[in-house]
Structure formats: C-alpha cells, structure tokens
Kinemage of the C-alpha trace (Angstrom):
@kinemage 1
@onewidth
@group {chain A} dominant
@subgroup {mainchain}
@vectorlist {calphas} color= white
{ca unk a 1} P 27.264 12.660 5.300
{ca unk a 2} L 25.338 9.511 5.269
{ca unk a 3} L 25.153 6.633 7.455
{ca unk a 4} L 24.068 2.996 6.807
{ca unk a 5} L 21.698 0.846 9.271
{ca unk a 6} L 20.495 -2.525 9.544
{ca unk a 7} L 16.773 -3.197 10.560
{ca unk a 8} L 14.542 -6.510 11.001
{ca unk a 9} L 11.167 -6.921 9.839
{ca unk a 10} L 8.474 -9.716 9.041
{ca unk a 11} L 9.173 -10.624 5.421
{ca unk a 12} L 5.808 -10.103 4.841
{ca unk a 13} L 4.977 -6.899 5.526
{ca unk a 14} L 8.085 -5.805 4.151
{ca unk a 15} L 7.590 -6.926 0.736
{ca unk a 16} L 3.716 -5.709 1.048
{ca unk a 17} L 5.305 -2.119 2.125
{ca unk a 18} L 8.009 -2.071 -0.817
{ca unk a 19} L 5.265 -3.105 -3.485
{ca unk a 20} L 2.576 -0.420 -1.950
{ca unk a 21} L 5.744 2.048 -2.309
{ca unk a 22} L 6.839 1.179 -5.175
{ca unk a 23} L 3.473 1.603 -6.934
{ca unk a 24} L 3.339 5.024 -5.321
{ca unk a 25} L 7.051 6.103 -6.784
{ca unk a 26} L 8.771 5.412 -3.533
{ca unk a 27} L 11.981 3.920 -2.503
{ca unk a 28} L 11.622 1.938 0.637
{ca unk a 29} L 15.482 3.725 1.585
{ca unk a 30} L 13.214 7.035 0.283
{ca unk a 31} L 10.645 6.989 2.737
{ca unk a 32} L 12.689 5.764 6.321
{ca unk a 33} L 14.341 8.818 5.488
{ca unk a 34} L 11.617 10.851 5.150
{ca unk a 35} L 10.400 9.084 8.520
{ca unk a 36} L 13.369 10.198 10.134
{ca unk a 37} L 13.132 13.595 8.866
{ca unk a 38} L 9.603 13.590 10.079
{ca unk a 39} L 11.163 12.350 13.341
{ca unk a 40} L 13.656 15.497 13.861
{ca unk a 41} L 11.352 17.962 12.503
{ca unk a 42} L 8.683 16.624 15.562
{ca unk a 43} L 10.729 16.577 17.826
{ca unk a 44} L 8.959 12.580 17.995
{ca unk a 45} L 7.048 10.772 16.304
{ca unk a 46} L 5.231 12.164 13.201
{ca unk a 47} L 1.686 10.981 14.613
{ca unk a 48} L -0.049 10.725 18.103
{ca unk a 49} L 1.010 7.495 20.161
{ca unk a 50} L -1.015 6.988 23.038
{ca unk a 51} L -1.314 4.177 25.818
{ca unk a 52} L -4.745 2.687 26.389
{ca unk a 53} L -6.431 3.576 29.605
{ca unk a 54} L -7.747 1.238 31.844
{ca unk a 55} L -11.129 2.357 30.718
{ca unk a 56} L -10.704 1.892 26.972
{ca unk a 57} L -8.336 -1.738 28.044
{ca unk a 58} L -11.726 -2.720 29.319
{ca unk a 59} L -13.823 -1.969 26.595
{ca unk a 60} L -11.194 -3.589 24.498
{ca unk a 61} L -11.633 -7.156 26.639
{ca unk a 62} L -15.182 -6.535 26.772
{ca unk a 63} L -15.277 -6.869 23.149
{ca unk a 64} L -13.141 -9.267 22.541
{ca unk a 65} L -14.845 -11.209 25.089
{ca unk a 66} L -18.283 -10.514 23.394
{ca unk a 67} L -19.545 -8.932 26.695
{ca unk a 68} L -19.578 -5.351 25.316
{ca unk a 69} L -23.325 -3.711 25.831
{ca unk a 70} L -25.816 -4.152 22.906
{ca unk a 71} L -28.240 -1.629 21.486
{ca unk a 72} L -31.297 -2.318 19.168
{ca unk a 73} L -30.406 0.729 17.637
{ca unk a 74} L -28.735 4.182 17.258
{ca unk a 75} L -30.655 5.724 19.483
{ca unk a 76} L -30.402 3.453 22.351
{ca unk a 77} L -26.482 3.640 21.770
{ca unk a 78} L -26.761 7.537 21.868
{ca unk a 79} L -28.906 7.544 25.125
{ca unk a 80} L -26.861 5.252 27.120
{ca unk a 81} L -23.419 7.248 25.936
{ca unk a 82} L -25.761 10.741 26.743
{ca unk a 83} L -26.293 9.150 30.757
C-alpha cells in the first residue's frame, strides 16, 4: 500500500536538492523514501544527532564573537589542547 504526504520547504533548497538528485539519477519521491526506509531500519535517524553542550555552545559564541584563543601556530594549539 502506499500513502501520500504533504511537506513544506524553502523553495530554494528544494529546487537545489531536486537538481543535485536529479543529476545523480534520483527522484526527489525516490530518496524520502529511501529516508524513511533508513528511518525504520534505525530504529531513528540514519545519522548521529546530537545537542551541543554547554562547553562546545561556548566555544561556538566564543567564535562567533571573535574571542576564541589564538595560536601562532600548530604547536601552540597542540600544547594548550595537551594541558
């Protein structure tokens, strides 16, 4: 049996994702059902999800903040992640 859904999406992306597929030999329709296959065959989703931490949220602000530590080079970024 199938069923029929609706879904909204930014035009955008959608026409960017149906041309990528497309040039790949995929159906849009082909691949949401291969996501949802993916899906039941998981048991979830098909790749890791995870939530941020507060220590990798910080990093994240420091950076977009452009407070983040500097290094002069590799090695100074290796020593300071070795401490």
């Amino acid at each position: 049996m199938i069923t029929q859904t609706t879904i909204q999406l930014e035009k955008t992306s959608y026409q960017q994702a149906k041309e990528i597929l497309n040039q790949m030999g995929f159906s849009y329709s082909q691949i949401i059902t291969l996501f949802n296959n993916m899906i039941v065959s998981n048991n979830g989703l098909p790749f890791e999800f995870k939530v941020p931490n507060n220590i990798t949220k910080q990093a994240l602000y420091e950076l977009e903040i452009k407070q983040g530590k500097k290094f002069k080079n590799i090695d100074d970024l290796f020593d300071d992640l070795d401490s």
